[in-house]
N, C-alpha and C positions, 0 to 999 in steps of 0.2 A: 556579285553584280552590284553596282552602286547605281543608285537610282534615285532622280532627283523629280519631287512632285512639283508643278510649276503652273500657276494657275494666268494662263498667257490668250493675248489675241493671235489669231491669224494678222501676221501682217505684211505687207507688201514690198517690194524690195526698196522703195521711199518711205516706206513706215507708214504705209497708211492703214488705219484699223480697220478689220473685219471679225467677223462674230466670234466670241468670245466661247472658250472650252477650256476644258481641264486635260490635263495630260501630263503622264507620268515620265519623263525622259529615262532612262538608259544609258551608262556611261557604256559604249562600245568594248569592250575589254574582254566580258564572257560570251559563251553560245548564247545567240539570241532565244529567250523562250516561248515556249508555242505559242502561247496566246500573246505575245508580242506585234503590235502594229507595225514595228519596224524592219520587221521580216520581210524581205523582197524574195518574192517566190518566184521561180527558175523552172515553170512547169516541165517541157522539155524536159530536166534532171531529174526532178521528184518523181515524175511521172516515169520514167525511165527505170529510175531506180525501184520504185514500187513493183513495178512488173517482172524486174529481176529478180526481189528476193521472195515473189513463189514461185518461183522456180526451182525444183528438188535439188539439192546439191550445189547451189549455186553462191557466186564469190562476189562481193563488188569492193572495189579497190578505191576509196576516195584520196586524191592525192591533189597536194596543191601546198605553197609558199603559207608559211603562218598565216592567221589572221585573216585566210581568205572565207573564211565559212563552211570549214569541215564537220566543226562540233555540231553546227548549227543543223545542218543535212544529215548529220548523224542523228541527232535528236528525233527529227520529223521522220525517218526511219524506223525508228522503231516505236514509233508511235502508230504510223503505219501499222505495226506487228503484232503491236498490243489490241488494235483497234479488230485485225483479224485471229486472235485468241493466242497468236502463238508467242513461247518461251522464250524468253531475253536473259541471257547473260553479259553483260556488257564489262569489258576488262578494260584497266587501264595501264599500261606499261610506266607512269609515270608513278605510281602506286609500289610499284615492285623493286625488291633490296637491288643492288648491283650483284652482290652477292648468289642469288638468283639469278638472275640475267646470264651472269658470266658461268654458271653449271646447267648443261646440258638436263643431267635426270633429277633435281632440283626444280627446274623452270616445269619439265611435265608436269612433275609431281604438283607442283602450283598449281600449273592449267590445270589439269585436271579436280583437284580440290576444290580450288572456284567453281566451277562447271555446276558440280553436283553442289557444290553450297548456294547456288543462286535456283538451283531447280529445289532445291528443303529435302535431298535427298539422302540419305544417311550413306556413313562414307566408309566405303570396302575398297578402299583404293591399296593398300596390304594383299590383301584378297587374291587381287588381278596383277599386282604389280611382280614380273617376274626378271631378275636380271639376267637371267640364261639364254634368252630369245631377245634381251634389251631394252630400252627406256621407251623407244618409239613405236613399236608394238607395242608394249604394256600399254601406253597413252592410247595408241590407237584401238585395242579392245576395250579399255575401260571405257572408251568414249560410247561405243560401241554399245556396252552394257547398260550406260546412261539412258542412249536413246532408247533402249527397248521401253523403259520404264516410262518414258512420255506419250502422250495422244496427239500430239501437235507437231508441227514443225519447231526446231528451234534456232534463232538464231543469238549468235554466238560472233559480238566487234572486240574488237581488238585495237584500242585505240594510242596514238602515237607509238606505232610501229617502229618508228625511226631509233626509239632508243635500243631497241635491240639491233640495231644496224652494226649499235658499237661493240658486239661482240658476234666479230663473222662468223667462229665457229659455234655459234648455238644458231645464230639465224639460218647458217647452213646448211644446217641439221632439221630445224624445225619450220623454216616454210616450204622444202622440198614435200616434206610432210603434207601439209596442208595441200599441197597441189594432189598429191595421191588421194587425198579424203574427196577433193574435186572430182577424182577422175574414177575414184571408187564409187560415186554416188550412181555411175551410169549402171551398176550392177545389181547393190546393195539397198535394201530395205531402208535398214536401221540408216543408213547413210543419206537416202533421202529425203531426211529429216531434218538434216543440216543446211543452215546458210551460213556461211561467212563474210563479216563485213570489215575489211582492213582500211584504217585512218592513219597515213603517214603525212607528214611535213617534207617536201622537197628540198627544204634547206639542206638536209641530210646530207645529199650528195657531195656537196661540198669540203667538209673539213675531212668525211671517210675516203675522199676521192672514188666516189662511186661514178661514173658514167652510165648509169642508165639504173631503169628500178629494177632493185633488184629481186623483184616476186611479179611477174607478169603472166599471172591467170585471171581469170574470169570476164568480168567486165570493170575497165575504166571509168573515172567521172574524174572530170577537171573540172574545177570550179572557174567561172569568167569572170572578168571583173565587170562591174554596170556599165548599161548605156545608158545614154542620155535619159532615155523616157524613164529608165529607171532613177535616174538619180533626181530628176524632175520630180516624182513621185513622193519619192523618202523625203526629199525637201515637204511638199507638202502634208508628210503627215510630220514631219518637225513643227508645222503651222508657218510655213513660209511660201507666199504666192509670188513666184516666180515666173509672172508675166509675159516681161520681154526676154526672156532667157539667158540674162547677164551670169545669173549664179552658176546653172549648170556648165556654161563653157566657161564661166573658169574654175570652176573646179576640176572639169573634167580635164583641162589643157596641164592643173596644178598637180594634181593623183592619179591622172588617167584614167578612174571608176575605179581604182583598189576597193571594196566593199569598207575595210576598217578605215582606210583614211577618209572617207570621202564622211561616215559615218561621224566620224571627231570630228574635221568641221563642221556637220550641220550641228551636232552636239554644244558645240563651243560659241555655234551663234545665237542658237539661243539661253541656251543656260550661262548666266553673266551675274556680275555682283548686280546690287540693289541700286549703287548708284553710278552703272554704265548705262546713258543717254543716248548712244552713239546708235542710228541705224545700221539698218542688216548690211548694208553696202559698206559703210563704213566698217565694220565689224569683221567682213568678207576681204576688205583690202590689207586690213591690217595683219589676220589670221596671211593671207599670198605674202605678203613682203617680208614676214618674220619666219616663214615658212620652214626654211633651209639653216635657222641660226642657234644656236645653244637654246634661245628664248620661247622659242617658236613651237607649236603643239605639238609637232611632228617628231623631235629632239631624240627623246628616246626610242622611237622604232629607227630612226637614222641611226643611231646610236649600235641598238642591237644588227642593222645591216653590217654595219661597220666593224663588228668584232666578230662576224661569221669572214670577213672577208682579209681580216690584217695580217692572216698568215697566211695568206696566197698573196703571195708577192706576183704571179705573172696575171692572176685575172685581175689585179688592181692597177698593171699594167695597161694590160689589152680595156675593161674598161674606162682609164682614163683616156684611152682613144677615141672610145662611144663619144662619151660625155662631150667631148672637144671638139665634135665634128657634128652639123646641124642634119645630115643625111645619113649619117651612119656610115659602118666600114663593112665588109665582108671577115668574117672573124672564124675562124678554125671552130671547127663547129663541137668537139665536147668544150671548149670552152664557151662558145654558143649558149652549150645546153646549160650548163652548170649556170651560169649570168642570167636565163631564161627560168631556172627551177628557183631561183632569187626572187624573182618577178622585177629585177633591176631595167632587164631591156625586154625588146618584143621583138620577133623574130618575120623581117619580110624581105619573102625572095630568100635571097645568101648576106642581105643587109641586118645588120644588127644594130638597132638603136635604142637611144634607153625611151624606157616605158614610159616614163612622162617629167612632166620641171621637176620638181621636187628632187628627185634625183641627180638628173643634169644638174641643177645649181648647186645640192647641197656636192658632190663627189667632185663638181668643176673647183670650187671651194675650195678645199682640201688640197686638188693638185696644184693650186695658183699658191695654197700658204706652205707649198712644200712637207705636206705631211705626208702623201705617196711614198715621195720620196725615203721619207724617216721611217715608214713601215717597211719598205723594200731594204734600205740598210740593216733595222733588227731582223728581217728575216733571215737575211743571209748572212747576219752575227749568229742568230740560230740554226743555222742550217749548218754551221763549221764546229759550233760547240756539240752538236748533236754526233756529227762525225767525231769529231774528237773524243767523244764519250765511246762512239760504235768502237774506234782500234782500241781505245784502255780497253776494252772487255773479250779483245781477240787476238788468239794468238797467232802471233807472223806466220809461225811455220805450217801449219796445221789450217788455219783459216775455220776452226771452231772456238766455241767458246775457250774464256782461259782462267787459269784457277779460282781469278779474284772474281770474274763472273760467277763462278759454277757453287762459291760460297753464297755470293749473296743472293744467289736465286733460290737455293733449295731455303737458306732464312726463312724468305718472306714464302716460298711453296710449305715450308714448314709450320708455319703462324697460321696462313690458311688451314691445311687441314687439321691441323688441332682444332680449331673452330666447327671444320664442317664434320668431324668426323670418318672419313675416307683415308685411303689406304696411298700412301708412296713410295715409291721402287727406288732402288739408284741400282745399276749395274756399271761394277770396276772392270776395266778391261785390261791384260797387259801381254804386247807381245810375247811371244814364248821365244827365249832364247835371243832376246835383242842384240844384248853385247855382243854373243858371236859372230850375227849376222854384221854386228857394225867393222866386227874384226876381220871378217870372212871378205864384203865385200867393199869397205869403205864406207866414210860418213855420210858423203853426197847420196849411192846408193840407201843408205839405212832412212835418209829423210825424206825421199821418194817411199819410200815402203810406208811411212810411217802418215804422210798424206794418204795416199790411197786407200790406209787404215779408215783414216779419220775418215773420209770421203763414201764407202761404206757406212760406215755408222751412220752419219749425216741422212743418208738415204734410204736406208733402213726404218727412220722416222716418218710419222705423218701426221702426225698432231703441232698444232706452234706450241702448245706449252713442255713437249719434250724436246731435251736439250741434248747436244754432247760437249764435254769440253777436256783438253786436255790438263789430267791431272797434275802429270810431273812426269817426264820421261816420255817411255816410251808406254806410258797409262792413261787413259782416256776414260772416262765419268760418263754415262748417261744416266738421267735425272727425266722422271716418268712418273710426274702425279694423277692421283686416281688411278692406281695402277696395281692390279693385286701382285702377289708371288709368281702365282700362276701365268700371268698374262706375260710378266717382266720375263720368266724363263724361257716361256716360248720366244718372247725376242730374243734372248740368247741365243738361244739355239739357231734362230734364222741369220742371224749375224754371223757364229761362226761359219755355218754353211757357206754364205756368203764370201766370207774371208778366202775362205777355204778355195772357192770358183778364183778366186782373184792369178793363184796358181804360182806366187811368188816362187821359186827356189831357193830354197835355206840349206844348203848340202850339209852344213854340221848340226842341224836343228838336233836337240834332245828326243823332239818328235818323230816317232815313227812315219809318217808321211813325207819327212825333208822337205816338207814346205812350210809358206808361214800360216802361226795359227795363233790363236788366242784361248789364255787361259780368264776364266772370269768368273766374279763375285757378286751372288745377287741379293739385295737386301731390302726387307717391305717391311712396315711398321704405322701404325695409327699412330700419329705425333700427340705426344702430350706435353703438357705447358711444363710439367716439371723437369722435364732432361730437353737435353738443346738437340741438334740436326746435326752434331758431331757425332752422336751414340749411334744413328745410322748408316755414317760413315766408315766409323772404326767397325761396324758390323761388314759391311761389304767387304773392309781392307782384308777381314779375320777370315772371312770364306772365298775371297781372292785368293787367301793364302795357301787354306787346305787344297786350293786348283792346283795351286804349281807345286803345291808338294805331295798330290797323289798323283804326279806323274803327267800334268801340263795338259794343253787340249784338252780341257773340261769345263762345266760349270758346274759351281757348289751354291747353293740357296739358302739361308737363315731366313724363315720367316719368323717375324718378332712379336706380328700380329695375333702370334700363339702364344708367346712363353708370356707379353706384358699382361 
């Protein structure tokens, strides 16, 4: 927080002097702090909020656009908590590797570690943590364990939530969680000990293409932007008497009450070099007219709007409709919402308008100098190179991955787990007796079969990070990290079965069934930096092999995680 001491008169919006104070300014940037004068309190909210988090098991969700005073309400929360003796843990997601983030029993392992590191509680997380019953259970008894050893309630934020938005499959995993810790507390002791308090940025929605939040327990808080009496107020304790109430309306007509914008103008009028003469009014016209320009104070959060928005080529569409029209349009409403979680428009009736000038000039701007336009062009240069990258990495016939994929995924799956130490699968798969069949019934038939293989496998998956792709032939690769020996054969196995149901006829198969079946090679290894992701390869090809040469329809496993 930068903070500038300024030893100033109250004065009037003609500069007339009145009594003189000392006052310490605040560059608008961080959570306001407590003992801050320039805290505009939202009783209603605080008051709301206070009452929900004693309540045993209880969640509150603060969400709203950057910059509108999440931190800030988080703060006075747990001061709140503090003030009634109970336990604070406060996380930050902004703190945490990616590397974390993106592993499901990794991130518990975190949460939980912090937990007990903010409570000074010595760490048995080994102890509890069991993989046989899985990560989310471990996490949920250890937590469990935690609480026994507290007298208080404890509450437990989580703040900038959003960054885990960008990896679906752990947020998918772990705030489903969190809703069962909610709805366990209605039983559990230990669990109504718990409060949880989630801090997301709305912006989110946008580049993940989410439509709605995606954790909707507990209780709500939207943060509002100011009204007048409110922005009247903050004026005056910036030391500005604002009489006839020139300043507030227009500010309020220039930011609409945004809490951080309205804040940086009062900021900027009175904190000024030594030798600006210029009254508040004067000061006030010139901050409105440069408002929307490279120059203007506002520069860089337009700036930052503008690079959450340049690859949505249609909502930079639809709102240069807003902007262009003094009434508003009726606009398809997730694009509504997505415009609205911006805080770009405001939402009345089925009209969508933007939220205040500032915007309208600075986006009308932009469509009038033709840079819409030249976003919408690179998007849809990106949008062809992107497809273009999708077919190099798929094969026509098959519609799975294709070889030059299926190397350079296990690569970089490989560098990974070297790093994290976890275990990788690949299973080779290869029809049994192909050539016959291609002999028996023709090629067009063999490439039918040979789809419907792949098609199978495809669905047999349920994680994004496991792959298939066609190796060479009539061979197909899946590729399964964090995946022991064990867990990879049991896919096998359910694959062939599978195959098997599919009930092809192969009347000269080698196999006893004369239908089509797969022989296959299963191969697991902890990667080390000294041999490459080829030695797990030729490991799979070697016990592919011993398939089809003890007689076809089987699987052979080399686990490597034992002999390295």
């Amino acid at each position: 927080m930068i903070n500038t001491l300024v030893y100033i008169m109250i004065i009037t919006m003609n500069g007339k002097a009145l009594p003189i104070l000392d006052m310490e300014f605040e560059y608008p940037n961080d959570p306001v702090p407590l003992n801050s004068p320039f805290y505009i309190d939202h009783p209603s909210i605080e008051e709301l909020a206070y009452r929900e988090i004693q309540k045993p098991g209880s969640v509150i969700r603060i969400r709203a656009p950057r910059k509108m005073g999440k931190s800030s309400l988080l703060q006075r929360i747990l001061s709140y908590g503090k003030q009634n003796n109970y336990y604070i843990v406060n996380l930050d997601l902004r703190q945490t590797e990616a590397s974390i983030l993106s592993d499901l029993k990794r991130f518990l392992r975190w949460f939980c570690a912090n937990v007990g590191h903010f409570l000074n509680l010595p760490s048995r997380l080994d102890d509890y943590w069991d993989e046989d019953i899985g990560s989310k259970v471990s996490c949920t008894i250890y937590l469990k364990y935690l609480l026994n050893l507290i007298d208080s309630p404890l509450i437990i934020t989580i703040n900038e939530v959003n960054y885990l938005f960008e990896y679906p499959q752990v947020a998918g995993e772990f705030l489903p969680m969190l809703r069962s810790w909610h709805e366990e507390a209605k039983q559990s002791e230990e669990m109504q000990k718990l409060r949880l308090v989630m801090v997301h940025s709305t912006e989110v929605y946008i580049p993940l293409k989410l439509n709605q939040s995606p954790f909707n327990v507990g209780l709500p808080i939207r943060l509002p932007f100011f009204t007048q009496e409110q922005v009247k107020d903050l004026a005056k304790r910036h030391g500005i008497e604002d009489t006839d109430g020139n300043l507030v309306t227009s500010l309020m007509d220039m930011v609409g009450g945004h809490p951080y914008l309205v804040r940086l103008a009062l900021y900027h009028l009175v904190v000024t070099p030594d030798n600006d003469k210029k009254s508040i009014s004067d000061r006030l016209q010139k901050i409105i007219s440069e408002a929307y320009t490279q120059g203007g104070i506002y520069h860089q959060h337009l700036c930052e709007q503008l690079a959450i928005l340049k690859d949505q080529a249609e909502l930079l569409q639809i709102l240069q409709l807003i902007v262009m029209s003094n009434d508003g349009i009726i606009v398809e409403p997730i694009a509504a919402y997505k415009l609205e979680s911006l805080g770009l428009v405001r939402l009345e009736g089925n009209q969508a308008i933007a939220s205040c000038q500032l915007y309208r000039q600075y986006f009308k701007y932009l469509y009038e100098q033709g840079i819409f336009n030249e976003y919408s062009r690179l998007h849809q240069l990106e949008a062809m190179n992107q497809e273009l990258e999708k077919l190099a990495n798929i094969d026509d016939l098959t519609q799975v991955s294709n070889r030059r994929f299926l190397f350079s995924y296990l690569e970089k799956q490989w560098q990974k787990h070297s790093y994290t130490g976890e275990v990788i699968s690949i299973i080779l798969c290869d029809i049994d007796c192909f050539k016959l069949y291609n002999d028996t019934y023709g090629h067009i038939a063999g490439d039918k079969c040979l789809q419907k293989v792949a098609k199978v496998l495809q669905s047999s998956l349920h994680r994004s990070t496991d792959i298939v792709a066609r190796y060479g032939g009539e061979e197909l690769a899946i590729i399964l990290p964090e995946t022991t020996s064990t867990l990879a054969v049991n896919l096998a196995k359910t694959i062939g079965q599978n195959i098997k149901l599919l009930n092809i006829v192969h009347k000269n198969s080698l196999c006893a069934d004369k239908i089509i079946t797969l022989s296959m090679g299963v191969a697991s290894i902890i990667p080390q930096t000294h041999i490459n992701h080829f030695y797990l390869m030729q490991a799979a090809d070697e016990a592919l092999y011993q398939s089809k040469n003890q007689g076809r329809d089987r699987i052979t496993a080399k686990d490597l995680t034992i002999t390295l």
